[in-house]
N, C-alpha and C positions, 0 to 999 in steps of 0.2 A: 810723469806718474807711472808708464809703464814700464820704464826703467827700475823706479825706487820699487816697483811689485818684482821684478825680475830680480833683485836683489835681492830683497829681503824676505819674500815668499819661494819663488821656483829655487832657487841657490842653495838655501834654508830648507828642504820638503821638513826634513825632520823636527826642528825649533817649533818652524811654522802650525803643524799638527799637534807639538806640544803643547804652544801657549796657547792655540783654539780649543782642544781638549779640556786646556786648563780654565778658562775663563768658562766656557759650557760646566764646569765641575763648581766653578763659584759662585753662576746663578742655579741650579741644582741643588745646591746648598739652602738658599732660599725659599728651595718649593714648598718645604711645610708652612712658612709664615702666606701660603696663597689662602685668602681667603673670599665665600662667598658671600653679599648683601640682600637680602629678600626685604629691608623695613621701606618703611614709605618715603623717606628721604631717598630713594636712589632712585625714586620714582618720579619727583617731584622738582620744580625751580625751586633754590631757595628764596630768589626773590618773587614768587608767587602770591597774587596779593589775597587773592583767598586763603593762601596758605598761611599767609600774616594772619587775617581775621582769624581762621581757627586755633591758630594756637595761642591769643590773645583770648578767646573764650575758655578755651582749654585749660590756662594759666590759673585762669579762676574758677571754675566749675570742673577743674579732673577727677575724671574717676580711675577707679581700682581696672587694670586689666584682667578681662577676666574668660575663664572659657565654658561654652556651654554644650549642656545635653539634650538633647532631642529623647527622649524615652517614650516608645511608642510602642504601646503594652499591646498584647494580641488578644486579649481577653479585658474584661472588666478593669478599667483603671483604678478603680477605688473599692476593688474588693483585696479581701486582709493579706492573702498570698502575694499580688502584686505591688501592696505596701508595704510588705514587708521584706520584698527585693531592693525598693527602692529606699528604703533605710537602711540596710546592710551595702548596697552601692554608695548611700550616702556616708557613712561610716566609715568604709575602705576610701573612701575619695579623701576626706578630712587626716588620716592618716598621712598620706602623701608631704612627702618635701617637697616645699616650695606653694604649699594651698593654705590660704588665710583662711577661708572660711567656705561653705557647702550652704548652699538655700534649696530648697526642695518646697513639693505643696504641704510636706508635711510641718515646717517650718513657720510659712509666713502668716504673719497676724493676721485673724480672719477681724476684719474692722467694723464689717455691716455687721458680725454675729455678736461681738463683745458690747454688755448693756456698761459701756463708761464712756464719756465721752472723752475724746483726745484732751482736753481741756484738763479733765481730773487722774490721765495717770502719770504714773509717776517710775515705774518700771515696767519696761516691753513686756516683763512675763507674765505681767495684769491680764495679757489678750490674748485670745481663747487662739489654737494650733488646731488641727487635725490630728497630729499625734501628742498631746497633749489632754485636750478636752475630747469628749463624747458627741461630737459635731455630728450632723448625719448628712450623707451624700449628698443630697438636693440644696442644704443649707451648703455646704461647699460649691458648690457650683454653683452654687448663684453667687458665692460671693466672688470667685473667682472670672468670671466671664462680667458680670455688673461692675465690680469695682472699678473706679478710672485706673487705679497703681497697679492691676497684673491685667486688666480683659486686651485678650491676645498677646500677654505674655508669659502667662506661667502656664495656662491650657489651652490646649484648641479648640475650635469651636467644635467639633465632633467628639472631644473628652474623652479622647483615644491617648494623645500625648500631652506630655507635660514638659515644661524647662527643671536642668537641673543647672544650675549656675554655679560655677567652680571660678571664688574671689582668689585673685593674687594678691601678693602685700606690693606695695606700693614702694619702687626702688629709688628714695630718695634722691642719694648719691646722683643717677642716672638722669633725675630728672633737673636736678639743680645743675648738673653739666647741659644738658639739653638747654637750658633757661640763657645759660651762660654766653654759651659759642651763638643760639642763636642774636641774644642781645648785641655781642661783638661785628658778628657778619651783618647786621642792619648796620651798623658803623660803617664797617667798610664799604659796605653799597652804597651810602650816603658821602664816604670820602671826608666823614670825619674821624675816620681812625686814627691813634697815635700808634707812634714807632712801638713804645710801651705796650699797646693792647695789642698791635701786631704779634708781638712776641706772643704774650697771651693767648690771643689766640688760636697761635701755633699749638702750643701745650695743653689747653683746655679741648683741642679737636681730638690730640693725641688721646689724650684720657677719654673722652667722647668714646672713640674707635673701641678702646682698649674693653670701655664699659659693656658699650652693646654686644660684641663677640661675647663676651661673658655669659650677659642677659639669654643670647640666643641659645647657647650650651646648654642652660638652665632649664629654659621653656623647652626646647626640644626635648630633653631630657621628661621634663614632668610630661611632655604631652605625650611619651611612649608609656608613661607609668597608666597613665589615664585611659588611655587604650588598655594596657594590659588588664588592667580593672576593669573594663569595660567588656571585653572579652569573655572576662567568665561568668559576667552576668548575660551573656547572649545566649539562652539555655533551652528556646525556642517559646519564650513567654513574651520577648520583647525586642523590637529593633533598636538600637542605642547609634546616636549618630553623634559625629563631634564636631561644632563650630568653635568661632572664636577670633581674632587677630593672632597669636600666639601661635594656633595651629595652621593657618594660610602661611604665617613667614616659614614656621619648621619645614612645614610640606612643598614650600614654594622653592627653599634651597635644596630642599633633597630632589626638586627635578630637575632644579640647575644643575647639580651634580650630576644625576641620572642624562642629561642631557648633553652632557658632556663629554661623560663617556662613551655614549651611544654613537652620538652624530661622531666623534673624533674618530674611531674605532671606524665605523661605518665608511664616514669618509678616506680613511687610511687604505682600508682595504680596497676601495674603488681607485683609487690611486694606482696602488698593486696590482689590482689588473690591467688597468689601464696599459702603464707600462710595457706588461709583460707582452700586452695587444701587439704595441706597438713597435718597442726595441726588441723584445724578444730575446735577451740576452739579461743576466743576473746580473752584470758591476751597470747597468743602468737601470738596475730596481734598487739596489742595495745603494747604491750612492745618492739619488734626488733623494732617499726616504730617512737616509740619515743627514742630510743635511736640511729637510723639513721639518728632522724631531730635533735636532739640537737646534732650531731658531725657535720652535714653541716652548721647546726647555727653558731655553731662555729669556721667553716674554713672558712665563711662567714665574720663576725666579725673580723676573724683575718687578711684576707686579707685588709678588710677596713681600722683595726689599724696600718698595716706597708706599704698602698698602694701600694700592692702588686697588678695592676692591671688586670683583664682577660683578653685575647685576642680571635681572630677568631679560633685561635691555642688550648687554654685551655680551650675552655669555655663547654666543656661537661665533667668538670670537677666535675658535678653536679650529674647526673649523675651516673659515675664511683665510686662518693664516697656514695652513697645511696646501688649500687650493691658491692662492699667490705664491705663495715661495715654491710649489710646484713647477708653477708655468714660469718662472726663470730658468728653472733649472733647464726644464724642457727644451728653452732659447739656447742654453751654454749649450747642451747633448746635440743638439740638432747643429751647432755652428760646429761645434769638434768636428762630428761626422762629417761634415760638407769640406772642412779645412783638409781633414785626413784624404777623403776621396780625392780630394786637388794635389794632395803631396803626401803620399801614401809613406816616402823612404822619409821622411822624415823624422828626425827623432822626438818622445813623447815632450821635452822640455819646449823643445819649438811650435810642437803643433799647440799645445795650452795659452803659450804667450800667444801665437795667433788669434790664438779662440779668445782671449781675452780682449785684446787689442780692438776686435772687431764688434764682440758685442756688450763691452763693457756700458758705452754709452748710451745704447738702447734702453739697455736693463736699469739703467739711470736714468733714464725719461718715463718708462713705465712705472718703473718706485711711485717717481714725483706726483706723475697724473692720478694715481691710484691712492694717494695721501692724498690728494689734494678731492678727489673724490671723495672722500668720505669724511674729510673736515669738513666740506660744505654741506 
């Protein structure tokens, strides 16, 4: 083996640099298809048997995903000024791409106030609203805190804040692949899968993937709208705060991003100094650092070409591979130096295959052990 390296790498420097350059250039290629996962599958076993029960409940009782407002008025909740912010917030919110529909307290059927009973109507608009009918204060809050369908959800008990519930439309498509891949993967766990539904399932996860990146662009997208709407109603009348699922995944991948950066960068630079600490010399900052960023380059890329995606879970995975492929290099620099010191006239092609020869197979038990480390 150190032969066929003395051949075709040290004999080669130029090729060798080529096709490493090139191949780093054709996972780089890759890197825009890197993508990050925040949903609850990356979270989760698939064969989690609670996980079975819910989404067997879920099957048949789903609802609309949806996000909500906190609206926590600093003054009187139910005088006309502040109801009539939160009908103009309601309003702009309705506008938005991507919102099926806005519930507010000005909206929902007051049921204890309306004299019919559920029996005799016959259209929702029968029953009395707050902006609608001529209700007064006290008769709203008592239906709102009494009723079992909103007490402690549409107002607080101190009738400072209110819910403003912002319905999404329900993404078919998404969810009949979601129904699909999950039905197939019970197969396979079970080990009745056919070669046929294999295939299938191949393709139906593909489209899965394809789906939710979609979904995620979308929601992230309406939850900056949502915000920005929410913004100019902050006017010093009222706190607006945003929940939701939709808003935890947007914000959850934008720290994995943020997270990414940060800790990479971070770590990069402690590297750099490190270095500088310790060799004191520029071709061994500049060399461990570039052969640290074309191995993330390319776990990068390769992640992107098998969408293999990161989670909240993996994603200082960035990281960790900057400080291992680090402390190889540190092993090669330190074995050069020692080689050089013992045979100073020697020339640089000799003293490398040294260096190779002697700590190649270290460097290949620390790989092994450190894989094997964290498969377990």
């Amino acid at each position: 083996m150190l032969q066929i390296y003395d051949r075709l790498i040290l004999q080669r420097p130029f090729w060798a640099l080529f096709v490493t350059l090139a191949l780093i250039g054709l996972f780089v290629w890759h890197i825009p298809k890197f993508k990050l996962d925040a949903s609850g599958d990356s979270l989760l076993l698939e064969n989690d048997a609670d996980l079975h029960y819910y989404r067997s409940i879920n099957e048949r009782y789903a609802t609309n995903d949806f996000l909500v407002l906190a609206y926590s008025a600093k003054d009187d909740l139910f005088s006309e000024t502040t109801l009539e912010d939160i009908k103009k917030l309601r309003d702009e919110l309705r506008l938005l791409d991507g919102v099926e529909s806005v519930v507010t307290i000005l909206d929902v059927p007051l049921l204890l106030s309306t004299d019919i009973s559920l029996e005799d109507v016959e259209d929702i608009d029968e029953f009395k609203t707050l902006e609608k009918s001529a209700v007064d204060k006290i008769t709203v809050i008592r239906e709102l805190t009494e009723n079992p369908l909103y007490k402690g959800r549409m107002l607080s008990s101190d009738t400072k804040t209110t819910a403003i519930i912002i319905n999404l439309p329900v993404d078919q498509e998404y969810r009949a692949l979601l129904n699909k891949r999950y039905q197939l993967r019970d197969k396979e766990y079970t080990n009745t899968l056919t070669s046929q539904e294999a295939v299938e399932l191949e393709e139906v996860s593909e489209k899965y993937r394809e789906r939710l990146t979609l979904l995620q662009h979308e929601e992230t997208r309406l939850v900056e709208s949502v915000r920005e709407v929410t913004d100019r109603h902050r006017n010093g009348r009222a706190d607006i705060y945003l929940g939701g699922v939709p808003m935890i995944v947007a914000d959850m991948i934008a720290l994995i991003e943020n997270d990414l950066v940060i800790f990479g960068v971070g770590v990069a630079l402690f590297l750099i100094i490190t270095l500088a600490i310790i060799f004191r010399k520029l071709r061994w900052i500049f060399l461990p650092m570039f052969c640290c960023t074309a191995a993330l380059l390319v776990m990068l890329g390769y992640l992107g070409m098998v969408d293999w995606r990161v989670t909240v879970i993996s994603s200082n995975f960035i990281s960790l591979m900057l400080i291992l492929t680090m402390s190889l290099n540190i092993h090669l620099i330190e074995r050069y130096l020692e080689v050089h010191a013992q045979s100073p006239d020697e020339d640089q092609k000799t003293l490398v295959l040294e260096t190779v020869r002697t700590i190649a197979l270290p460097c290949l038990y620390t790989m092994l052990t450190t894989m094997v480390a964290f498969t377990s």
